[in-house]
N, CA, C and O of each residue as an XYZ file, in Angstrom:
580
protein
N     -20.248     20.159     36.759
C     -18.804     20.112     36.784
C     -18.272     18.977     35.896
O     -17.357     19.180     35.097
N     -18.970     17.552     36.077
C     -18.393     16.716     35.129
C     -18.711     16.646     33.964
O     -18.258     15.914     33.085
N     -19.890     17.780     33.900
C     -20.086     17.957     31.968
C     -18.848     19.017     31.793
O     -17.840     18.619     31.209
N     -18.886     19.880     32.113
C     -17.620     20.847     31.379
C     -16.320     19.907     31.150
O     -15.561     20.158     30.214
N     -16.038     18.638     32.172
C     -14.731     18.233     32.481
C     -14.795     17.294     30.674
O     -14.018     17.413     29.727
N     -15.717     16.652     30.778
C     -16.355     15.749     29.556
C     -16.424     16.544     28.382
O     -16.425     15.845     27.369
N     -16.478     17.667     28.187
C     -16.633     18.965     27.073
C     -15.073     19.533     26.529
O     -14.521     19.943     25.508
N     -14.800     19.248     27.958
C     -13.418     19.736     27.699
C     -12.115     18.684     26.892
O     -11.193     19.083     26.182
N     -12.409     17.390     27.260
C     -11.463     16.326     26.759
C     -12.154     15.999     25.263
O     -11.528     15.624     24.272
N     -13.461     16.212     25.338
C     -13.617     15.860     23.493
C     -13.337     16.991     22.990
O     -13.115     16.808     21.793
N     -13.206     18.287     23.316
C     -12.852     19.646     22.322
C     -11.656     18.960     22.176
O     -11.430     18.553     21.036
N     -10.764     18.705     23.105
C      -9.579     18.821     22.792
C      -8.835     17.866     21.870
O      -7.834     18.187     21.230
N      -9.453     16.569     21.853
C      -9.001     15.642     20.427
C     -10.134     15.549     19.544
O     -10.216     14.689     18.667
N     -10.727     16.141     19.695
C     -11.880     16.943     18.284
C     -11.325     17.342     16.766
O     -10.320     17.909     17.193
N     -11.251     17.428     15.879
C     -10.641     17.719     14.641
C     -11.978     18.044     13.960
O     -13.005     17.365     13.958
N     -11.788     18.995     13.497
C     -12.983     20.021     13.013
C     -12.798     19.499     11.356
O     -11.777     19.824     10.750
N     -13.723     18.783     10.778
C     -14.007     18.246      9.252
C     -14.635     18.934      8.487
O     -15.823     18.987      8.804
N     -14.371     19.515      7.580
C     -15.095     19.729      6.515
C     -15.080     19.258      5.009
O     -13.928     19.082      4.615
N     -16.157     18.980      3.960
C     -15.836     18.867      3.036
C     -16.411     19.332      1.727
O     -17.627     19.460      1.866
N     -16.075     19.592      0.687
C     -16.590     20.319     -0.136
C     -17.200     19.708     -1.009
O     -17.005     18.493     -1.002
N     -18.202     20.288     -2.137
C     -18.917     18.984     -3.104
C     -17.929     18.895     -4.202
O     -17.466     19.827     -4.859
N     -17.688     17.680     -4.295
C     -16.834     17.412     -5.313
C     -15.468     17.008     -4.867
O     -14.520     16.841     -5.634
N     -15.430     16.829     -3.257
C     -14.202     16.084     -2.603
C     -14.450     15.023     -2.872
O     -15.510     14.760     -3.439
N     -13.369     13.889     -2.484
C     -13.566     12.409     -2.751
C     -12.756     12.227     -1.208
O     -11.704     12.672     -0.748
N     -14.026     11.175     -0.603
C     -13.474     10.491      0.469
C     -13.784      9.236      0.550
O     -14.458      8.795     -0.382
N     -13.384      8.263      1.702
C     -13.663      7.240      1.904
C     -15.016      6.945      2.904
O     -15.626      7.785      3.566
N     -15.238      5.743      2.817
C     -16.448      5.321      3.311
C     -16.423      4.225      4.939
O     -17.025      3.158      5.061
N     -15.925      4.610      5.548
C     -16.127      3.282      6.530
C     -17.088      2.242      6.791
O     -18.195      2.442      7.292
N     -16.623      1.108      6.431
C     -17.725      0.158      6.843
C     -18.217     -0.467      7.817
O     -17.486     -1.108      8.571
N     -19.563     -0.401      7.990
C     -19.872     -1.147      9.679
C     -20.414     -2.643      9.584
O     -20.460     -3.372     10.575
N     -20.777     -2.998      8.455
C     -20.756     -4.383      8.535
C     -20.808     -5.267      7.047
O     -21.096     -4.926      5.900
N     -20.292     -6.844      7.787
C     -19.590     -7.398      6.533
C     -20.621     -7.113      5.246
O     -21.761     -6.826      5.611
N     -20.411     -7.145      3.811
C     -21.356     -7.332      2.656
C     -21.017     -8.299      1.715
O     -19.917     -8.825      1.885
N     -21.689     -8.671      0.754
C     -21.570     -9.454     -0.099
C     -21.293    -11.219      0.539
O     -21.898    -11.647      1.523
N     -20.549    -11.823     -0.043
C     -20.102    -13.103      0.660
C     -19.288    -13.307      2.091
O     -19.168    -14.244      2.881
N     -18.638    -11.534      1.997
C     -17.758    -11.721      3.234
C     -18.695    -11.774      4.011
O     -19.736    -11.131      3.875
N     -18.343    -12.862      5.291
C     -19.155    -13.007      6.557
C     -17.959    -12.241      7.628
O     -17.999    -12.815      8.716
N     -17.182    -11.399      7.615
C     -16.059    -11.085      8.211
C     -15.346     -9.739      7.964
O     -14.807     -9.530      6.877
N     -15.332     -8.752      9.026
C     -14.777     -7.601      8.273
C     -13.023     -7.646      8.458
O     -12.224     -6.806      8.043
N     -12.789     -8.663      9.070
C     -11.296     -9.010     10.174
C     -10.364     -8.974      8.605
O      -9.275     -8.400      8.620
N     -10.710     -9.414      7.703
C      -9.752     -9.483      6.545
C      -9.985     -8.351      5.144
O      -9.202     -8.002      4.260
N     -11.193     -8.050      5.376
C     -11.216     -6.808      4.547
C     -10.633     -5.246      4.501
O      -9.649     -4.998      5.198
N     -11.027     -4.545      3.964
C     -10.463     -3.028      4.101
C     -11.636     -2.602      5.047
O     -12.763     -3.088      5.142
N     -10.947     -1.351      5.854
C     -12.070     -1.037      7.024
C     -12.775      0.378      5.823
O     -13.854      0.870      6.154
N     -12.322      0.723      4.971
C     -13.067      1.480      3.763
C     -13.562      1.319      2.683
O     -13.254      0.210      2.245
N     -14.295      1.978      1.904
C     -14.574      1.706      0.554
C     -14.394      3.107      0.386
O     -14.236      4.035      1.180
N     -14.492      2.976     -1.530
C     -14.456      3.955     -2.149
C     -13.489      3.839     -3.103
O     -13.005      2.761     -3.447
N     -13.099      5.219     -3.675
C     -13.230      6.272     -3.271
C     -14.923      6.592     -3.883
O     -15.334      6.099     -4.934
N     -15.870      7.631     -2.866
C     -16.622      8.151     -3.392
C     -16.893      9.770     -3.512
O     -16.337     10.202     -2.503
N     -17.365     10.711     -4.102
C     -17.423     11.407     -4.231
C     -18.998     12.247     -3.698
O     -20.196     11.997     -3.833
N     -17.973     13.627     -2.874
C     -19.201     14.152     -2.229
C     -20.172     15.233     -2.893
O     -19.704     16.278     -3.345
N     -21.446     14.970     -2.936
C     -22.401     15.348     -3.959
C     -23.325     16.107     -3.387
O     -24.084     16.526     -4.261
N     -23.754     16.653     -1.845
C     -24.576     17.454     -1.277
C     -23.961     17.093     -0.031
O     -23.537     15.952      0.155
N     -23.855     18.399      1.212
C     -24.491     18.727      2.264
C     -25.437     18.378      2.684
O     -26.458     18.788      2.131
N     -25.540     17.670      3.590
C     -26.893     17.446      4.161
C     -26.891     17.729      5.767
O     -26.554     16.817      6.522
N     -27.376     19.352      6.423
C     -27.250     19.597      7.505
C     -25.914     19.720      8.054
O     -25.057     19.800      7.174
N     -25.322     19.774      9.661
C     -24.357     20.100      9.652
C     -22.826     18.502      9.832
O     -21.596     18.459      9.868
N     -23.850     17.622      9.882
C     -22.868     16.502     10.344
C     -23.016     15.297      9.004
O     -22.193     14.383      8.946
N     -23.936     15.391      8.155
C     -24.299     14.339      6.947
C     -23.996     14.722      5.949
O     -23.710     15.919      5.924
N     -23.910     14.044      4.804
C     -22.877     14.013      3.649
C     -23.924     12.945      2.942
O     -24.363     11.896      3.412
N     -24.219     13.653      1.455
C     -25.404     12.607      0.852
C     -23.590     12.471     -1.043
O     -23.337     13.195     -2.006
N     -23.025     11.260     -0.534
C     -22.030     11.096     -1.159
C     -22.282      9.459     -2.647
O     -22.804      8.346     -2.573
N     -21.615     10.183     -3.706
C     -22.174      9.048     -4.560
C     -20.583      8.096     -5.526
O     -19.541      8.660     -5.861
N     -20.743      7.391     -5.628
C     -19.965      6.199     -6.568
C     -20.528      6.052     -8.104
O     -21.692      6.417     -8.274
N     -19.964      5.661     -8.984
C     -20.407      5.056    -10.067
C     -19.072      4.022    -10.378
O     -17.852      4.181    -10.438
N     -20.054      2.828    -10.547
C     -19.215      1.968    -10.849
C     -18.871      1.479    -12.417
O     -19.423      2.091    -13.331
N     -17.774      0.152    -12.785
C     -17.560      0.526    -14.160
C     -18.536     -0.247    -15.092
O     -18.119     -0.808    -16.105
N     -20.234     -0.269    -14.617
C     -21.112     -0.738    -15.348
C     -21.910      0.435    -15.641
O     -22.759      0.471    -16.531
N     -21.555      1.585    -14.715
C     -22.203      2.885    -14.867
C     -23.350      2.919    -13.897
O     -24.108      3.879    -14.032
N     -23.610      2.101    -12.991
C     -24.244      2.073    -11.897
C     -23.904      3.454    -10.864
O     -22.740      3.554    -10.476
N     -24.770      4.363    -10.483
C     -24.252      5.021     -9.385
C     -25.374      4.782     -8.159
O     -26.598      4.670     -8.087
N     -24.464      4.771     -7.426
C     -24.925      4.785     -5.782
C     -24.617      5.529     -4.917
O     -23.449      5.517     -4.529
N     -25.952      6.776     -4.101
C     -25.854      7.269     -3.318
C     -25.839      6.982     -2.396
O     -26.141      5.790     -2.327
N     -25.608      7.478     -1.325
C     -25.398      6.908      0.232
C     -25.221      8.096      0.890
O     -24.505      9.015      0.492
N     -25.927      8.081      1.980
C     -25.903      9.534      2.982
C     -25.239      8.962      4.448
O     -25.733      8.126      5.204
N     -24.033      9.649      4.580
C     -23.527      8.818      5.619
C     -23.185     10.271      6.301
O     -23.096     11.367      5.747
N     -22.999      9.874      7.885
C     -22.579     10.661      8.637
C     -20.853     11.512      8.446
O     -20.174     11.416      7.424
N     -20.493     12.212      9.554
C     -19.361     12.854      8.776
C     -18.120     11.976      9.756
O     -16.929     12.035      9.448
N     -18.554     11.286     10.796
C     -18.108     10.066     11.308
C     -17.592      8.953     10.497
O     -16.527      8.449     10.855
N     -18.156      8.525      9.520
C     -18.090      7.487      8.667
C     -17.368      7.889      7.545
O     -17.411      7.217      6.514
N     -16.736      8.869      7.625
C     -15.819      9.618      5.765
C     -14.486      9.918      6.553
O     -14.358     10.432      7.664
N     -13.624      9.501      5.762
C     -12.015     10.263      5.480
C     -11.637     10.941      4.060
O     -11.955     10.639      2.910
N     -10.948     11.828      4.516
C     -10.422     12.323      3.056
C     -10.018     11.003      2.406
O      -9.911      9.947      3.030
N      -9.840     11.128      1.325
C      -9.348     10.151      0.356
C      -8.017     10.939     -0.427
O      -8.264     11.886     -1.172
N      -6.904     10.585     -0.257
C      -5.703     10.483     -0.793
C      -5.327      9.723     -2.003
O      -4.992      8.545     -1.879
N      -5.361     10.459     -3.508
C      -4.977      9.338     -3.969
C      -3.785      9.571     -4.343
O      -3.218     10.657     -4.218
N      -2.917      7.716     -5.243
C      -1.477      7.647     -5.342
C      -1.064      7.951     -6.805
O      -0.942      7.194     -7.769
N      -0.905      9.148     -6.693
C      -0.623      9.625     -8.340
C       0.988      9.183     -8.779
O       1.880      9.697     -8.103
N       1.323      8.388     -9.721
C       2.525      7.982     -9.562
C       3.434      8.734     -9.284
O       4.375      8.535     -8.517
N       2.957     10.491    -10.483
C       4.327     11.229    -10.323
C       4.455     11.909     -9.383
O       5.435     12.646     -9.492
N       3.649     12.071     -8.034
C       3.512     12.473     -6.768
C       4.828     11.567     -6.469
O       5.975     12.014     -6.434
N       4.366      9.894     -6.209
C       5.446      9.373     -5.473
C       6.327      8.765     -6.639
O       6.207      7.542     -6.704
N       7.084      9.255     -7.468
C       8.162      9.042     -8.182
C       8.909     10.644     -8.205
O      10.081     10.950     -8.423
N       8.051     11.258     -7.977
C       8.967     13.378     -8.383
C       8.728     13.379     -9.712
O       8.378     12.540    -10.541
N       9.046     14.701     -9.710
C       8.641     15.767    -10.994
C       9.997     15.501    -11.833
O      11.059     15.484    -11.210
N       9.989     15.306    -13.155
C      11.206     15.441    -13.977
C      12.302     16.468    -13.303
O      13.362     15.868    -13.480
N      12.466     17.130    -12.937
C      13.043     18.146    -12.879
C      13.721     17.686    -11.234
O      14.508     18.426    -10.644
N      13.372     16.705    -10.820
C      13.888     16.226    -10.063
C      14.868     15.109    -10.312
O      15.697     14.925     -9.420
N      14.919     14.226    -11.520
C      15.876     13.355    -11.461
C      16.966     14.259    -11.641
O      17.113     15.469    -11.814
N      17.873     12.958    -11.509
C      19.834     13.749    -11.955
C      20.100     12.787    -12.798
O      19.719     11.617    -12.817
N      20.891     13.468    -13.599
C      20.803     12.836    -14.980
C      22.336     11.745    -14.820
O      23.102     11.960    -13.881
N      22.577     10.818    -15.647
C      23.650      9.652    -15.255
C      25.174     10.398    -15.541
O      25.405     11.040    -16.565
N      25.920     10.240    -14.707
C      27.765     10.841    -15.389
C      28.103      9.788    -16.186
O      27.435      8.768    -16.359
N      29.190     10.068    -16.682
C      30.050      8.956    -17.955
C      30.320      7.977    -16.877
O      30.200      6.768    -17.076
N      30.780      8.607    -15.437
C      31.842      7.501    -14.432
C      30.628      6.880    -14.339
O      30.773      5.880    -15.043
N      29.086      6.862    -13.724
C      27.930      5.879    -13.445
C      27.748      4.903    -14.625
O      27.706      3.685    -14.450
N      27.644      5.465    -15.787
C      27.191      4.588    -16.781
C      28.184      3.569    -17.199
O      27.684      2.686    -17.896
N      29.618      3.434    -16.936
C      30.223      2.626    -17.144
C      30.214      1.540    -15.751
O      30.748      0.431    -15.744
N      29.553      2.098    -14.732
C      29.201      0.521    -13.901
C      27.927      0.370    -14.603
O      27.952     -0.685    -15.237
N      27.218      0.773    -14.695
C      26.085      0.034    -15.647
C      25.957     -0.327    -16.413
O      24.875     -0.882    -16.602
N      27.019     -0.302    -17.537
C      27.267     -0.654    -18.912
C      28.226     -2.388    -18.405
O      28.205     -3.344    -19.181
N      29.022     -2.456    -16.929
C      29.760     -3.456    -16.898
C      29.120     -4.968    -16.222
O      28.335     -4.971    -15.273
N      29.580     -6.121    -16.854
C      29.131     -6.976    -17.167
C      29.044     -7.689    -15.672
O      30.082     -7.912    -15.049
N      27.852     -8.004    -15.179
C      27.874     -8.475    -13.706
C      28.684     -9.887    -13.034
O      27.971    -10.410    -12.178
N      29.319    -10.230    -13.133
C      29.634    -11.428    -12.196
C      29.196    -11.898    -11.121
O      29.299    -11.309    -10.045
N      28.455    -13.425    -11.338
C      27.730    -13.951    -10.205
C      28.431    -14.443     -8.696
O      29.250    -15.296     -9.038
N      28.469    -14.359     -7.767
C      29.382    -15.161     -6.889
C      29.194    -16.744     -7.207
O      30.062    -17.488     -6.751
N      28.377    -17.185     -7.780
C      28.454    -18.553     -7.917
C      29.237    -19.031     -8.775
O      29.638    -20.148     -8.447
N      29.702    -18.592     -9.922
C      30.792    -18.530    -11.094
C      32.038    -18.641     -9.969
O      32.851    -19.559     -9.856
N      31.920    -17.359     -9.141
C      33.411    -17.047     -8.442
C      33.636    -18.556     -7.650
O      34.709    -19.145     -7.781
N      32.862    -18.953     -7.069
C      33.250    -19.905     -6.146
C      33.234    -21.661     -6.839
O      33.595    -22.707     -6.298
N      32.637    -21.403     -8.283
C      32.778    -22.761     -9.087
C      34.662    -22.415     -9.237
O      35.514    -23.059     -8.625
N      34.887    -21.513     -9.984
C      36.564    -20.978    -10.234
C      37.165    -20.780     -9.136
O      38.210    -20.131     -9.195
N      36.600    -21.370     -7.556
C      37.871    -21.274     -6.646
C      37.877    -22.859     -6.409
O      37.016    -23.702     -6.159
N      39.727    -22.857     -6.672
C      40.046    -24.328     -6.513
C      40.010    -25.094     -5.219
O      40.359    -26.274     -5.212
N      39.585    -24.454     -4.063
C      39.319    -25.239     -3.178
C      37.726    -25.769     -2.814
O      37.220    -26.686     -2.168
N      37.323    -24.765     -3.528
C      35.627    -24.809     -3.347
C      35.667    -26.815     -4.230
O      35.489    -27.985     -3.893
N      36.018    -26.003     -5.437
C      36.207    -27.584     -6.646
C      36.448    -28.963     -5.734
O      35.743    -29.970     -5.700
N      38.076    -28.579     -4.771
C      38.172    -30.069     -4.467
C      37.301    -30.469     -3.244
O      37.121    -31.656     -2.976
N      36.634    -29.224     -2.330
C      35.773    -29.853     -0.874
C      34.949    -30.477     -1.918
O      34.908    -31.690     -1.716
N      33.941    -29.953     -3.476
C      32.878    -30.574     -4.065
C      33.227    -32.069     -4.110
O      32.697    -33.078     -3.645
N      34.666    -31.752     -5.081
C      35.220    -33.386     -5.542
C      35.121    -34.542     -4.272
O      34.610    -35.661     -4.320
N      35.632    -34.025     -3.401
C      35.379    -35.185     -1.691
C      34.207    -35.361     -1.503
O      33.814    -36.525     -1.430
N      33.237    -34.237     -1.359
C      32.326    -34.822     -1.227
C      31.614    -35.634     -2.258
O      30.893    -36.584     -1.953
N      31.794    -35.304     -3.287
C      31.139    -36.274     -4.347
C      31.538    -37.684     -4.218
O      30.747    -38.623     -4.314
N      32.996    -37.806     -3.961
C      33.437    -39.223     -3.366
C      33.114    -40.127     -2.426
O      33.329    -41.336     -2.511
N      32.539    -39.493     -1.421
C      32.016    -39.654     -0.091
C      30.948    -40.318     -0.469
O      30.850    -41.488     -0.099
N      29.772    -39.653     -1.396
C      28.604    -39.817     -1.614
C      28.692    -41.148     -2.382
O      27.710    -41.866     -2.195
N      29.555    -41.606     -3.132
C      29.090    -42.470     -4.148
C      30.220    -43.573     -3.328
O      29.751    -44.675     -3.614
N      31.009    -43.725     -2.776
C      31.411    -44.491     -1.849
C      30.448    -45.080     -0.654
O      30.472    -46.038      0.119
N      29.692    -44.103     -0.904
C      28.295    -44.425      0.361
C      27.184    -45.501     -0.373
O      26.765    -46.527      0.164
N      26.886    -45.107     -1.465
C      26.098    -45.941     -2.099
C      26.724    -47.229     -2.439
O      26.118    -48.279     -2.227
N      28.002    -47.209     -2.997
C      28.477    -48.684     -3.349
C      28.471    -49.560     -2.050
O      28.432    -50.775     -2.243
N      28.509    -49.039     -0.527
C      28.860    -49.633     -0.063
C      27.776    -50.766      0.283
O      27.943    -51.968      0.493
N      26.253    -49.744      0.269
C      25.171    -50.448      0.561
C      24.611    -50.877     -0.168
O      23.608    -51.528      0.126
């Protein structure tokens, strides 16, 4: 009874994986390499690598080449891979045919000359005289001491 009950809760957040040769996924890592003594600040993946054989129904014999021309296989479980997504710019920017092109009324705020608020508030005459007091203040302070 408590195996079916146990059968039944992993079917159900189970996600059925497959991948084809010549997908590119990621690699999860299980422990630190190189100098890192720490996986707390690294990426929990590598890659992207690319899948190069089947191996049985749960392993994946997946390979890298790096830009010395080094390649490295690695046979990892199907536990240890995610698809790999990559960020193609014109994916996340849209297709030409998606911009809108500028009106005459847009291009003349873009054509017009910006004004800083700091200009505005040097050219307001009260801003000028709180500066002027205080500048007085300040150098009245020093003479005194």
């Amino acid at each position: 009874m408590a195996k079916l009950e146990m059968e039944k809760r992993y079917n159900k957040r189970h996600r059925a994986v497959r991948y084809n040769i010549g997908d590119y996924v990621l690699l999860k890592r299980e422990t630190a390499d190189g100098l890192n003594n720490s996986l707390a600040l690294s990426s929990n993946y590598t890659g992207p690598y690319r899948v190069a054989k089947k191996i049985g129904r749960v392993s994946y014999r997946i390979s890298r080449t790096d830009e010395d021309g080094y390649t490295t296989q690695i046979t990892a479980h199907i536990r240890r891979l995610r698809p790999y997504n990559s960020r193609d710019c014109t994916a996340l920017m849209g297709e030409e045919d998606d911009v809108t092109p500028i009106s005459s009324q847009d291009s003349d705020i873009l054509t017009r000359p910006m004004i800083s608020r700091d200009s505005q508030l040097s050219n307001d005459t009260s801003c000028n005289a709180i500066g002027q007091v205080e500048h007085e203040v300040m150098t009245s302070r020093d003479s005194i001491g």
